[in-house]
CHARMM-style PDB file with segment names, atoms N, HN, CA, C and O in Angstrom:
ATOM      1  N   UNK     1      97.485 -98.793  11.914  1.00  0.00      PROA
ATOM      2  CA  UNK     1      96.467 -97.834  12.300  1.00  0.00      PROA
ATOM      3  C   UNK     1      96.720 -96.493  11.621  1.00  0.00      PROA
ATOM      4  O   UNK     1      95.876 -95.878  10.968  1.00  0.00      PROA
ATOM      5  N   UNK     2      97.787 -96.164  11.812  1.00  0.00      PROA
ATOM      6  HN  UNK     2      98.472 -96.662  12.342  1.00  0.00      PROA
ATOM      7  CA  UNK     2      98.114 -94.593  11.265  1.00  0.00      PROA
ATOM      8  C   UNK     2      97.853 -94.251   9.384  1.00  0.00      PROA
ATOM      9  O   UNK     2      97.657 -93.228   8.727  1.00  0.00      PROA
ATOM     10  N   UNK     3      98.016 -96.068   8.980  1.00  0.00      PROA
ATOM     11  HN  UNK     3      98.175 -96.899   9.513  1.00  0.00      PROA
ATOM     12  CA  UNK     3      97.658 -95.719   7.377  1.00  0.00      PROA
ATOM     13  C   UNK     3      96.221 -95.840   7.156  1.00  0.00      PROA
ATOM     14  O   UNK     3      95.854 -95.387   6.072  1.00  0.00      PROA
ATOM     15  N   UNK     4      95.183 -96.405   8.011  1.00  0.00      PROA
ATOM     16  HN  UNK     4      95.481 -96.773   8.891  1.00  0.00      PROA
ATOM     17  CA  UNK     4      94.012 -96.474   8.261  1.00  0.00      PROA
ATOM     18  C   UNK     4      93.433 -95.095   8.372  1.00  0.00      PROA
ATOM     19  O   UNK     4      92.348 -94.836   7.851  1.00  0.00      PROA
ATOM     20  N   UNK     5      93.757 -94.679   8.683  1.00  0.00      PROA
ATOM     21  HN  UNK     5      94.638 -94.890   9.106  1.00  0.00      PROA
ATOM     22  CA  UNK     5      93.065 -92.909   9.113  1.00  0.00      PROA
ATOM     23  C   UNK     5      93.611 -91.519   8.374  1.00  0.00      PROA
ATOM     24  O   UNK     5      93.449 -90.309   8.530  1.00  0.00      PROA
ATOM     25  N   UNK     6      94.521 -92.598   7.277  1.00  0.00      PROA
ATOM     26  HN  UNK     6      94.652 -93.581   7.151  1.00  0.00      PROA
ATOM     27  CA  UNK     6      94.889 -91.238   6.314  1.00  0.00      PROA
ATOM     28  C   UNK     6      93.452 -90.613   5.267  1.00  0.00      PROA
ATOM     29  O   UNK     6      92.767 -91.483   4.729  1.00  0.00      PROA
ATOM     30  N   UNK     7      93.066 -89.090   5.030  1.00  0.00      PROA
ATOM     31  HN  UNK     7      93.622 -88.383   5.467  1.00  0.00      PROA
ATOM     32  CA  UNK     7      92.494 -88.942   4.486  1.00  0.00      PROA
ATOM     33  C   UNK     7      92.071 -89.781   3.470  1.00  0.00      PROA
ATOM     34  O   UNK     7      90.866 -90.012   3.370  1.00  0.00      PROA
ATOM     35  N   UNK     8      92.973 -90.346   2.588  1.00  0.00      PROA
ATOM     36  HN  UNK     8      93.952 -90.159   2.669  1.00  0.00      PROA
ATOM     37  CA  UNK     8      92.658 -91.208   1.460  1.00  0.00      PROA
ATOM     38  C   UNK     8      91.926 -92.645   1.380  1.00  0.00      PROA
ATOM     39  O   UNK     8      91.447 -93.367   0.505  1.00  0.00      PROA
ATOM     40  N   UNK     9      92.102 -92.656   2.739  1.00  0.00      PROA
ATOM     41  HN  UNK     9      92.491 -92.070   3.449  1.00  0.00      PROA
ATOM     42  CA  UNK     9      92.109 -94.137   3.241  1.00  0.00      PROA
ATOM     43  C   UNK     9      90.415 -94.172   4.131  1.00  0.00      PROA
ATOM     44  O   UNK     9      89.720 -95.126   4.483  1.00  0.00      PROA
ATOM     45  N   UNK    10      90.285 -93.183   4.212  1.00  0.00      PROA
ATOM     46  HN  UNK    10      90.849 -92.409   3.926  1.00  0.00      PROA
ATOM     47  CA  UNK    10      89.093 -92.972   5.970  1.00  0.00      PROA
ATOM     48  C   UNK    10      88.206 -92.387   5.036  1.00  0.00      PROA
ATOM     49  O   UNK    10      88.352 -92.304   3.817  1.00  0.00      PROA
ATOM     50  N   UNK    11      87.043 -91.892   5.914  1.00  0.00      PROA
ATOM     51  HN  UNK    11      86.924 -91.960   6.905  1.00  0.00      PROA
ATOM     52  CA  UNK    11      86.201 -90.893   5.915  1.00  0.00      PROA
ATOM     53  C   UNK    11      85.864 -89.798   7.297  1.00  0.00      PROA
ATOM     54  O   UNK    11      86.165 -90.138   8.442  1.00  0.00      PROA
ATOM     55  N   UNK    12      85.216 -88.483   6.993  1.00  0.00      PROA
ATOM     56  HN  UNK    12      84.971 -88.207   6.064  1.00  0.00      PROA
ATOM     57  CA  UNK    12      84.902 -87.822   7.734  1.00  0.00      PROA
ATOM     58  C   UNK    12      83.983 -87.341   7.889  1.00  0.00      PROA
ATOM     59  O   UNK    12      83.761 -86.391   7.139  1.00  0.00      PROA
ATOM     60  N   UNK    13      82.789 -87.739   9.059  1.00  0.00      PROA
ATOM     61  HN  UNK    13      82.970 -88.511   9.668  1.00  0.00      PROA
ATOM     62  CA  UNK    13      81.437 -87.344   8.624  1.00  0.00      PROA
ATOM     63  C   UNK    13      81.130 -85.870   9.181  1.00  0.00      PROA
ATOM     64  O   UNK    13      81.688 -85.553  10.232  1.00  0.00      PROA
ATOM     65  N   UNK    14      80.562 -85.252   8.758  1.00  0.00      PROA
ATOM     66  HN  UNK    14      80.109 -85.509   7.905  1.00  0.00      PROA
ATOM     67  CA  UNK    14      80.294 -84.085   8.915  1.00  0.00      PROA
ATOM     68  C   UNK    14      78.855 -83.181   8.768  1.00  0.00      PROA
ATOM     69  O   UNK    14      78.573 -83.425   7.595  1.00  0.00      PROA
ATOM     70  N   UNK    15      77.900 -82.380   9.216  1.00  0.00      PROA
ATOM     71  HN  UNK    15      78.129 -82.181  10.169  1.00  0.00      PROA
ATOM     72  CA  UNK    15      77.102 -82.297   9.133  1.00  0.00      PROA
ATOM     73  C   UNK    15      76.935 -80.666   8.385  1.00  0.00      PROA
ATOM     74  O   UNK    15      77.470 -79.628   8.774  1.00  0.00      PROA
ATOM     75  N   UNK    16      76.296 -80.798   7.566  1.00  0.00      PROA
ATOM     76  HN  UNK    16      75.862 -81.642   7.250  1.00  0.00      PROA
ATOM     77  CA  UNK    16      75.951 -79.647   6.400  1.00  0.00      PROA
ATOM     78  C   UNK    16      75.363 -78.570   6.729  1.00  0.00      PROA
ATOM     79  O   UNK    16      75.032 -78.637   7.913  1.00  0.00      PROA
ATOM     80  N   UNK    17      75.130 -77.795   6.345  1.00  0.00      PROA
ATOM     81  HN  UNK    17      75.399 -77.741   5.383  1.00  0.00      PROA
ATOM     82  CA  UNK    17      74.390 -76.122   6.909  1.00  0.00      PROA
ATOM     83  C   UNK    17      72.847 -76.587   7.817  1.00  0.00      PROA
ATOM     84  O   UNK    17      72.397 -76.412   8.950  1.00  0.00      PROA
ATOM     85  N   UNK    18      72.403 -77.278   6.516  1.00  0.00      PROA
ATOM     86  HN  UNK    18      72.768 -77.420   5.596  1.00  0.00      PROA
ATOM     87  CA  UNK    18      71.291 -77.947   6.750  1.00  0.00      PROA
ATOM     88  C   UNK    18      70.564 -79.336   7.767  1.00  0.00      PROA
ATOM     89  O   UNK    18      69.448 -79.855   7.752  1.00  0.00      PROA
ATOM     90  N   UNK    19      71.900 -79.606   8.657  1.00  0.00      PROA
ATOM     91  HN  UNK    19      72.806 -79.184   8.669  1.00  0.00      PROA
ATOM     92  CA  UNK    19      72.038 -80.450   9.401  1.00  0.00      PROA
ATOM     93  C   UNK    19      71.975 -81.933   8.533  1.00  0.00      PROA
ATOM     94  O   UNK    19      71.713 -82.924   9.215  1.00  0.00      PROA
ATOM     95  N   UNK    20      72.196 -82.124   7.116  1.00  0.00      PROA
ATOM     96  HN  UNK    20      72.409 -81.319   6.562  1.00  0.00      PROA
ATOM     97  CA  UNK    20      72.178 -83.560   7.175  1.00  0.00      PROA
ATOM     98  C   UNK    20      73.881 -83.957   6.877  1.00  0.00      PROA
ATOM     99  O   UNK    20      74.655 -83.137   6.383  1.00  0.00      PROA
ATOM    100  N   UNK    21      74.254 -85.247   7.244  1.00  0.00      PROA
ATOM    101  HN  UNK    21      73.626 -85.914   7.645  1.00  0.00      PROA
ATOM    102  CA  UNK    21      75.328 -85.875   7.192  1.00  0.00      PROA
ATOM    103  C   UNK    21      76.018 -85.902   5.522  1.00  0.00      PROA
ATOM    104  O   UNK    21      75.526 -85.983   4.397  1.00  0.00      PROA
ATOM    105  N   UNK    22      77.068 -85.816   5.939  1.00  0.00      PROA
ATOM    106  HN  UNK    22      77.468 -85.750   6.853  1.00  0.00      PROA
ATOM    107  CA  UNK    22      77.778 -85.830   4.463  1.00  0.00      PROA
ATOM    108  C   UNK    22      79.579 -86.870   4.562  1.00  0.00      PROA
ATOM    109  O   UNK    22      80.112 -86.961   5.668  1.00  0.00      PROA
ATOM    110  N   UNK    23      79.946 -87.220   3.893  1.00  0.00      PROA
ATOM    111  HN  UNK    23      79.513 -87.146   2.995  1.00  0.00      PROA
ATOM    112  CA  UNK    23      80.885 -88.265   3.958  1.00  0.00      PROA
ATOM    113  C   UNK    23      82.372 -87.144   3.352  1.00  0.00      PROA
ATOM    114  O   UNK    23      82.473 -86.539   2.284  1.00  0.00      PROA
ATOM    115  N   UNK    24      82.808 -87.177   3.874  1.00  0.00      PROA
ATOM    116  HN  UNK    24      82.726 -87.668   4.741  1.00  0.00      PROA
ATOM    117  CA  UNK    24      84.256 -86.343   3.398  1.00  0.00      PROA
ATOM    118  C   UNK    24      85.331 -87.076   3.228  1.00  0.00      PROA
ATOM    119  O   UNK    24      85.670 -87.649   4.263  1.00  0.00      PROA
ATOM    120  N   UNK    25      86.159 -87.323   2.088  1.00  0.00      PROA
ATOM    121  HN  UNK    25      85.884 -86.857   1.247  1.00  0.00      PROA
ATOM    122  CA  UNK    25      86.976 -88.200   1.995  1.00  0.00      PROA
ATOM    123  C   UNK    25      88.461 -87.197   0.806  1.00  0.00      PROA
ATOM    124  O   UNK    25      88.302 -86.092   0.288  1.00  0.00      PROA
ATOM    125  N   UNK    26      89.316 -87.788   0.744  1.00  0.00      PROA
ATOM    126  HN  UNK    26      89.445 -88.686   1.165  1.00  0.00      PROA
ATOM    127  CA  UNK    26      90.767 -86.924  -0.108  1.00  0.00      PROA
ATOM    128  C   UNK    26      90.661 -88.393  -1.084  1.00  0.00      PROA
ATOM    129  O   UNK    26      90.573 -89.549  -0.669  1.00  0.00      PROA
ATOM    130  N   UNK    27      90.712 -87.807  -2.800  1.00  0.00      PROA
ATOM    131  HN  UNK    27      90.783 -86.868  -3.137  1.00  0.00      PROA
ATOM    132  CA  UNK    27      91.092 -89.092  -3.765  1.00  0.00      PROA
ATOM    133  C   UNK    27      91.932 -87.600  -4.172  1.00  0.00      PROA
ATOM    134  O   UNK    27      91.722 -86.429  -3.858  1.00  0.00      PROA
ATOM    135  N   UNK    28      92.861 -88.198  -4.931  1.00  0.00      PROA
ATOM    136  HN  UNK    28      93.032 -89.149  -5.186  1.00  0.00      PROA
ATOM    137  CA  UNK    28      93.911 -87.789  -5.699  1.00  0.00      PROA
ATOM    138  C   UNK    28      94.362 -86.019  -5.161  1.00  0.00      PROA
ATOM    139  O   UNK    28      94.464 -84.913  -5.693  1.00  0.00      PROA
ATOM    140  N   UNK    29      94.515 -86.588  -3.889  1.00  0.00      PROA
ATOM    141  HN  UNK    29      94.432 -87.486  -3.457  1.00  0.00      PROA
ATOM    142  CA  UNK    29      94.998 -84.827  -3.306  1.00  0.00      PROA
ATOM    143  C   UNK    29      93.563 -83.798  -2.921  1.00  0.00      PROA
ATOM    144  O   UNK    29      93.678 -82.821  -2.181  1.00  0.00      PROA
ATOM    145  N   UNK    30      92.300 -84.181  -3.521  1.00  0.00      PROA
ATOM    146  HN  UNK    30      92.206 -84.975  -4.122  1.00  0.00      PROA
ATOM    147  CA  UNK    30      91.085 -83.346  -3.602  1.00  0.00      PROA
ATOM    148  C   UNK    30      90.125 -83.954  -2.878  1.00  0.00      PROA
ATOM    149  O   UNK    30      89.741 -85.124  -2.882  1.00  0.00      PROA
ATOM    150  N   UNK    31      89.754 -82.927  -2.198  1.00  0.00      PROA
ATOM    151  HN  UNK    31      90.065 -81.976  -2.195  1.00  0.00      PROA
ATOM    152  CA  UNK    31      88.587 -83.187  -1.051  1.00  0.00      PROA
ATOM    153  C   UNK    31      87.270 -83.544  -2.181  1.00  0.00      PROA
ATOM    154  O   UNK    31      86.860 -82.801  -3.073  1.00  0.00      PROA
ATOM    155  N   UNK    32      86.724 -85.060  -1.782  1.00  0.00      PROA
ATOM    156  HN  UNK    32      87.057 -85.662  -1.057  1.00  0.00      PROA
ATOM    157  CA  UNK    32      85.493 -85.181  -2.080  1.00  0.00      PROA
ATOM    158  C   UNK    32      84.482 -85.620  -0.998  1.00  0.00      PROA
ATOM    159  O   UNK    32      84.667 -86.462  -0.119  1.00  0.00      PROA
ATOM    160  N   UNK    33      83.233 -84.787  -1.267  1.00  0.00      PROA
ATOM    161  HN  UNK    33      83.082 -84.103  -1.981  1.00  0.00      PROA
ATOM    162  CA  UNK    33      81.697 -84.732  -0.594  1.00  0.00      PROA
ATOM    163  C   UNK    33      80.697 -85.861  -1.063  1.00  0.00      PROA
ATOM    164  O   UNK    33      80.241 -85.846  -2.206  1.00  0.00      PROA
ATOM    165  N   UNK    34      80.434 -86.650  -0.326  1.00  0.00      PROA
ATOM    166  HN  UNK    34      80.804 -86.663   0.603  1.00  0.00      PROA
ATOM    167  CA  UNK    34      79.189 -87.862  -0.660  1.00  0.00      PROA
ATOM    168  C   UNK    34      77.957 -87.212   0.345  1.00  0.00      PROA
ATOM    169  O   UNK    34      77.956 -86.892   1.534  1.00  0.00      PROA
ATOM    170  N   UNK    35      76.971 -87.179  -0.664  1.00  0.00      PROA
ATOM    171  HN  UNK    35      76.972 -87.438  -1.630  1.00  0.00      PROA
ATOM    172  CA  UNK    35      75.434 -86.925   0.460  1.00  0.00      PROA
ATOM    173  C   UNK    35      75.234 -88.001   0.955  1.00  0.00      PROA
ATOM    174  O   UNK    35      74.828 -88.051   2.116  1.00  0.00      PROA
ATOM    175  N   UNK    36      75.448 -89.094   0.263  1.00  0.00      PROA
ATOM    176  HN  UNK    36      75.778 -89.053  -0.680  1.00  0.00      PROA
ATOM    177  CA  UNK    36      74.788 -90.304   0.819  1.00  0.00      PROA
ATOM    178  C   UNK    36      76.008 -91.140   1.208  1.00  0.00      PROA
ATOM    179  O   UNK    36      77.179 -90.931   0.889  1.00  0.00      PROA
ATOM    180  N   UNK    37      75.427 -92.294   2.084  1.00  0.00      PROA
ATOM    181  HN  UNK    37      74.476 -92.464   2.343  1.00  0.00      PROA
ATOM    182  CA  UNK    37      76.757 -92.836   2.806  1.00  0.00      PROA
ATOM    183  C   UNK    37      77.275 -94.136   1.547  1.00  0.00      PROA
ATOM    184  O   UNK    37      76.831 -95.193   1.098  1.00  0.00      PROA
ATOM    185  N   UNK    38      78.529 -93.211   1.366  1.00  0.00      PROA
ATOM    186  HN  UNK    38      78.890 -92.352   1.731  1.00  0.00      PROA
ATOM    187  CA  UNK    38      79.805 -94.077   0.693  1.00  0.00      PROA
ATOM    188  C   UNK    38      79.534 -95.678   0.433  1.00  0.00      PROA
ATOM    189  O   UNK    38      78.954 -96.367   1.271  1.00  0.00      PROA
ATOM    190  N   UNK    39      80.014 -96.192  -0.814  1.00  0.00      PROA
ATOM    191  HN  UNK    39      80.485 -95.632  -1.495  1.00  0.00      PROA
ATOM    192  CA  UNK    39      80.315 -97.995  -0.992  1.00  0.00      PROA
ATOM    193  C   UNK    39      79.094 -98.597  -0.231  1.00  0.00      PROA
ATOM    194  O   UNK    39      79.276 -99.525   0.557  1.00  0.00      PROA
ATOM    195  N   UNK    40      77.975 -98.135  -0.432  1.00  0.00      PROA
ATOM    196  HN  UNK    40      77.826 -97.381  -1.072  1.00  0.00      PROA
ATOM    197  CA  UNK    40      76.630 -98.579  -0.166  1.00  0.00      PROA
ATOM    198  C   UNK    40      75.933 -98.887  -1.558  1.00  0.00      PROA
ATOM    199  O   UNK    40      76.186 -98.272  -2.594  1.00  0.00      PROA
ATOM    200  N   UNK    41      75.135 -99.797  -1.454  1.00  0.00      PROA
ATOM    201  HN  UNK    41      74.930-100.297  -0.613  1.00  0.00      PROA
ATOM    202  CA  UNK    41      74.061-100.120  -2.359  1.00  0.00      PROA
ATOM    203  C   UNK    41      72.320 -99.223  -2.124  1.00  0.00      PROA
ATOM    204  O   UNK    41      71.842 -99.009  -1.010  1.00  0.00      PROA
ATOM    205  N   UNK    42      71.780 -98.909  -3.175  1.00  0.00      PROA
ATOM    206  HN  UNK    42      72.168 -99.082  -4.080  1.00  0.00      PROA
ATOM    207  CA  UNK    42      70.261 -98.338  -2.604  1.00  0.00      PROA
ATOM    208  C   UNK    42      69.500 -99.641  -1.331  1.00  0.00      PROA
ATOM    209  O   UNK    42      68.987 -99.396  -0.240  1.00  0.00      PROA
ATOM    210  N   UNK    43      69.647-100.643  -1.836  1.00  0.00      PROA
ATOM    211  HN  UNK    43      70.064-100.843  -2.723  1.00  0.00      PROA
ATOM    212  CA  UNK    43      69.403-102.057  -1.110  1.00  0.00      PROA
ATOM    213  C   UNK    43      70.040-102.120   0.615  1.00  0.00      PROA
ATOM    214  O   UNK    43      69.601-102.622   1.650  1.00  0.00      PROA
ATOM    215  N   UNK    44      71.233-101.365   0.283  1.00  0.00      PROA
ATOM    216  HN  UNK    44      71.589-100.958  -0.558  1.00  0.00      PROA
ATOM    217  CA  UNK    44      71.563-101.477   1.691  1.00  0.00      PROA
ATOM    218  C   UNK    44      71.066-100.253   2.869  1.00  0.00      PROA
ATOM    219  O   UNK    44      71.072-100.242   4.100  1.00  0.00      PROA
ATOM    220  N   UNK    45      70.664 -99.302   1.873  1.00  0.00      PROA
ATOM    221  HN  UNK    45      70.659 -99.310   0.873  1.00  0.00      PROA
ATOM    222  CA  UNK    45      70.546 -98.044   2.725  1.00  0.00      PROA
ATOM    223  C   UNK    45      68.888 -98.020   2.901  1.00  0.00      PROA
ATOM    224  O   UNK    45      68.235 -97.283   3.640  1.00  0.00      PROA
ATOM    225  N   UNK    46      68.439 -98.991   2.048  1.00  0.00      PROA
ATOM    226  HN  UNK    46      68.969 -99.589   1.447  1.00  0.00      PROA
ATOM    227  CA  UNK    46      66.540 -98.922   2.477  1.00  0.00      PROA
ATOM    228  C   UNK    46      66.391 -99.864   3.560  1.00  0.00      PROA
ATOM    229  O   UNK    46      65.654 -99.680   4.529  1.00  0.00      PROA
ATOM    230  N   UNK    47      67.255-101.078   3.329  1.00  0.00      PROA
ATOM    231  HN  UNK    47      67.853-101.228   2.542  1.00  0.00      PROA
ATOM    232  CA  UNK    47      67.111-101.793   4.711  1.00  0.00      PROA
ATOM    233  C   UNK    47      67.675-101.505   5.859  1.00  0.00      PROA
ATOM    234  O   UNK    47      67.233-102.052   6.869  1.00  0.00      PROA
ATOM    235  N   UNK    48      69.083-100.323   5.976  1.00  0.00      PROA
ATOM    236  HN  UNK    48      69.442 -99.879   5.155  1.00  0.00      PROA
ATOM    237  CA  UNK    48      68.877 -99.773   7.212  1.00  0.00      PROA
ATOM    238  C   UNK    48      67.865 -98.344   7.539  1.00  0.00      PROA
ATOM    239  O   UNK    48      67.993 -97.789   8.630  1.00  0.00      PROA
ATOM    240  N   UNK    49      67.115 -97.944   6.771  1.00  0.00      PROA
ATOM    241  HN  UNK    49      67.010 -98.395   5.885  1.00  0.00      PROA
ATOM    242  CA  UNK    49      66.382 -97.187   6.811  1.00  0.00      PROA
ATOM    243  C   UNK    49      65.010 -98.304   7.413  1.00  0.00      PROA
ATOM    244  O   UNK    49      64.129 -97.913   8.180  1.00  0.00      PROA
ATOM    245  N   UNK    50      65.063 -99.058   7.116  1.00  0.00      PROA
ATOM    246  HN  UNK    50      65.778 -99.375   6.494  1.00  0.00      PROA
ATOM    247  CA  UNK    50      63.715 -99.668   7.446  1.00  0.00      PROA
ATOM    248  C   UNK    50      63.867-100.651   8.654  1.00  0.00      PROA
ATOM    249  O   UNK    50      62.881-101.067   9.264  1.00  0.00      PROA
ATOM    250  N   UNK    51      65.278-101.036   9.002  1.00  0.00      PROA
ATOM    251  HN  UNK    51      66.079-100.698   8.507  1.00  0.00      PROA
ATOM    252  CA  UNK    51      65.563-101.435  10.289  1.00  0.00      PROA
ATOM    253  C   UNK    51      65.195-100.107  11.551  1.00  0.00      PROA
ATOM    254  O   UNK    51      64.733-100.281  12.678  1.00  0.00      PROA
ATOM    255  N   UNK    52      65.516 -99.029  11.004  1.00  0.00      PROA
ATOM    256  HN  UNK    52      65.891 -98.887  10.088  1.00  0.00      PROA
ATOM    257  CA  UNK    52      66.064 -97.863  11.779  1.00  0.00      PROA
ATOM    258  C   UNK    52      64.123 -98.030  12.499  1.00  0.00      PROA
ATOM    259  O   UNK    52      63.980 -97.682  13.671  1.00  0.00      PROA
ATOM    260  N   UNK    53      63.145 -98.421  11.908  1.00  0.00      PROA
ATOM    261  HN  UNK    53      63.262 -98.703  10.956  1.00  0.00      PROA
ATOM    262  CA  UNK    53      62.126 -97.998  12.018  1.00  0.00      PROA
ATOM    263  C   UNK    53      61.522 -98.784  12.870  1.00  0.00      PROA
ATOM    264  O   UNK    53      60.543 -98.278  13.418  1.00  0.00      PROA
ATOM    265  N   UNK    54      61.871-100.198  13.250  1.00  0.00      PROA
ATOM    266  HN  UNK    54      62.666-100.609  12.804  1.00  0.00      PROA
ATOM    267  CA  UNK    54      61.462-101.238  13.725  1.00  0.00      PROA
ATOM    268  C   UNK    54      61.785-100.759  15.664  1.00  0.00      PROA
ATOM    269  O   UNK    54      62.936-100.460  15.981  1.00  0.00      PROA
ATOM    270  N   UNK    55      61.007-100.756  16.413  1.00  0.00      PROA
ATOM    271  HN  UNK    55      60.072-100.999  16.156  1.00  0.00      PROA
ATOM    272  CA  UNK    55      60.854-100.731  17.658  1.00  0.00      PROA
ATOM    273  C   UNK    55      61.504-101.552  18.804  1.00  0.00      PROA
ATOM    274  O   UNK    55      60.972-101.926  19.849  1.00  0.00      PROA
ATOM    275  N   UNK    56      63.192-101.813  18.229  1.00  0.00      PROA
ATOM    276  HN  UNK    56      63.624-101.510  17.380  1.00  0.00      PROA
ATOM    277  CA  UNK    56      64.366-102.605  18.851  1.00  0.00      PROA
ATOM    278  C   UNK    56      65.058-102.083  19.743  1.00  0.00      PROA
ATOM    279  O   UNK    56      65.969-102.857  20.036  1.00  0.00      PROA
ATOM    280  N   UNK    57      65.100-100.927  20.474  1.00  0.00      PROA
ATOM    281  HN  UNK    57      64.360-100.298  20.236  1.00  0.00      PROA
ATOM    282  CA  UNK    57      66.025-100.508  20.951  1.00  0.00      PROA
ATOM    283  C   UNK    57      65.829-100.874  22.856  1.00  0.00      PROA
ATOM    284  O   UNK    57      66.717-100.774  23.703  1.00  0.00      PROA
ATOM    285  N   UNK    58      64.777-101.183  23.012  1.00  0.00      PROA
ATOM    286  HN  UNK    58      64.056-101.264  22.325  1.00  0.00      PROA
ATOM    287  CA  UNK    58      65.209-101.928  24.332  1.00  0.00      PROA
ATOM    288  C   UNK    58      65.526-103.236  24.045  1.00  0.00      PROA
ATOM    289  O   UNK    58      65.202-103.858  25.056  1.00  0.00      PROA
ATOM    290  N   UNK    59      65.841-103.773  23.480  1.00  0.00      PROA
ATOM    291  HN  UNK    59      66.105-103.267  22.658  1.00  0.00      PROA
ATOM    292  CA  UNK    59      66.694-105.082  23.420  1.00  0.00      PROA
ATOM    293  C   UNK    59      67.963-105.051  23.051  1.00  0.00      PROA
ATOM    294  O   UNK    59      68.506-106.132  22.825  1.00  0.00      PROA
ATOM    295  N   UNK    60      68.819-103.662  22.888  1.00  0.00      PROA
ATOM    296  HN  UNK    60      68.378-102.784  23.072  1.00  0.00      PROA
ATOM    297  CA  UNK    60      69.872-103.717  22.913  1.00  0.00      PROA
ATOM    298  C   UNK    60      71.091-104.130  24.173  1.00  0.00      PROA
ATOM    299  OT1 UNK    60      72.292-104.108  23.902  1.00  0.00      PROA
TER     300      UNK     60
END
């Protein structure tokens, strides 16, 4: 667990001036910023964008 949650290893989401989400992560000692969510495909982020839209949430 403890090598799981090292900066290098994790992410940290965080929300921008502007309120949208941003991915915070450490590669080689240096803080890097993703707008969009990390080791995703466009494919994966339109179909949870288009799940997000579907009228499921009382059947959770």
């Amino acid at each position: 667990m403890d090598e799981g949650v090292q900066p290098q290893n994790s992410y940290r989401v965080l929300l921008d001036a502007d309120g949208d989400l941003v991915w915070v992560t450490e590669i080689d000692g240096r803080e890097v910023r993703y707008h969009k969510e990390p080791e995703t495909s466009f494919g994966q982020r339109f179909m949870s964008g288009f799940i997000m839209m579907l009228p499921v949430e009382h059947q959770l």
